[in-house]
C-alpha positions in Angstrom: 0.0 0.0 0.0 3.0 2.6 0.8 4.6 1.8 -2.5 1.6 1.7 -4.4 -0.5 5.1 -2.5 2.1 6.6 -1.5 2.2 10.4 -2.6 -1.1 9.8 -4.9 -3.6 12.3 -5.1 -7.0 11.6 -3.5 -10.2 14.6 -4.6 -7.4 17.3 -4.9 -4.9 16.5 -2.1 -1.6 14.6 -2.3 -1.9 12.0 0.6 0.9 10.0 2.8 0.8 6.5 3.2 3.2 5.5 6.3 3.7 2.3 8.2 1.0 2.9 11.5 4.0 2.3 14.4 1.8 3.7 16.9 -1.0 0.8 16.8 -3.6 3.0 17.4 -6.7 4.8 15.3 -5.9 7.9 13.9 -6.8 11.3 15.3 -8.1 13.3 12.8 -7.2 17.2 13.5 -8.4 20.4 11.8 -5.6 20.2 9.7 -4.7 16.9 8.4 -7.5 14.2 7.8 -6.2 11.0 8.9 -7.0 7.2 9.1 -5.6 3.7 10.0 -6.0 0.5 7.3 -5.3 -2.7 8.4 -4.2 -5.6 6.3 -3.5 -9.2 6.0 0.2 -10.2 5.8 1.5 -13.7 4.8 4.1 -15.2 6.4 4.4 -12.9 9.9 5.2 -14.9 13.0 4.7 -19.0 13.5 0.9 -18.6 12.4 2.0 -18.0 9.1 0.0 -15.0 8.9 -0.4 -11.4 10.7 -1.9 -8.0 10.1 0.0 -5.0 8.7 -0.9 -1.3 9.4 -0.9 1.9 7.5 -2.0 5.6 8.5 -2.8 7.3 5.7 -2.9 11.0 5.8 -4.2 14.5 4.5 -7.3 13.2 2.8 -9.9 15.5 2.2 -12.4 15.7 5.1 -15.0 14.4 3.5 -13.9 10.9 2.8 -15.6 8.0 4.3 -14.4 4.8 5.3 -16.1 2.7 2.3 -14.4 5.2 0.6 -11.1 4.6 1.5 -11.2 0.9 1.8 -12.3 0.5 -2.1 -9.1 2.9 -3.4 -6.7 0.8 -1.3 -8.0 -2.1 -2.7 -5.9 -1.6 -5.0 -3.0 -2.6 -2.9 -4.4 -5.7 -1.4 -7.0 -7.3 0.5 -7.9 -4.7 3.3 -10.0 -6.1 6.6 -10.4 -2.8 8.2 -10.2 1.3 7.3 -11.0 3.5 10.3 -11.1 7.2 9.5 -11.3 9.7 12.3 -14.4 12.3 12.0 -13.9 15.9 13.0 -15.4 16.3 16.7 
C-alpha cells in the first residue's frame, strides 16, 4: 500500500501512506485528515499469517471509510479502514 499510494492524489490533495508504528486509530485534527487500514500479511510470525498497518494522511475531510477501503483495494486485500471524523 506505501509503495503503491504513497504520494497519490485523492479529490485534490496529495496523501501520505506511512507504516502505523503507533497501533492506534488515527486522530483526525483540523488540519490533516487521517486514518488507520489494516491488512492481512502472509508469512508474519509461527501462524504464518499477521496484520500490517498503514496511517494514511491529509485526505480531504469528507472521505468516508467505504471510501477509503475501495481505493486501497488496490494494494491488497484490506479487513479494516477506520477514519477519524472531525469532533
Amino acid at each position: 500500500a506505501i509503495a503503491t499510494l504513497h504520494d497519490s492524489e485523492l479529490k485534490g490533495r496529495q496523501i501520505f501512506v506511512r507504516e502505523d508504528r503507533e497501533g492506534g486509530s488515527a486522530v483526525r485534527n483540523p488540519l490533516n485528515g487521517g486514518a488507520t487500514l489494516v491488512r492481512p500479511m502472509a508469512g508474519v510470525g509461527s501462524g504464518g499469517g499477521g496484520v500490517c498497518k498503514v496511517f494514511v494522511g491529509n485526505l480531504p475531510f469528507e472521505t468516508t471509510w467505504p471510501q477509503l477501503k475501495d481505493i486501497f483495494r488496490e494494494a491488497g486485500n484490506v479487513i479494516r479502514a477506520d477514519v477519524a471524523q472531525a469532533a
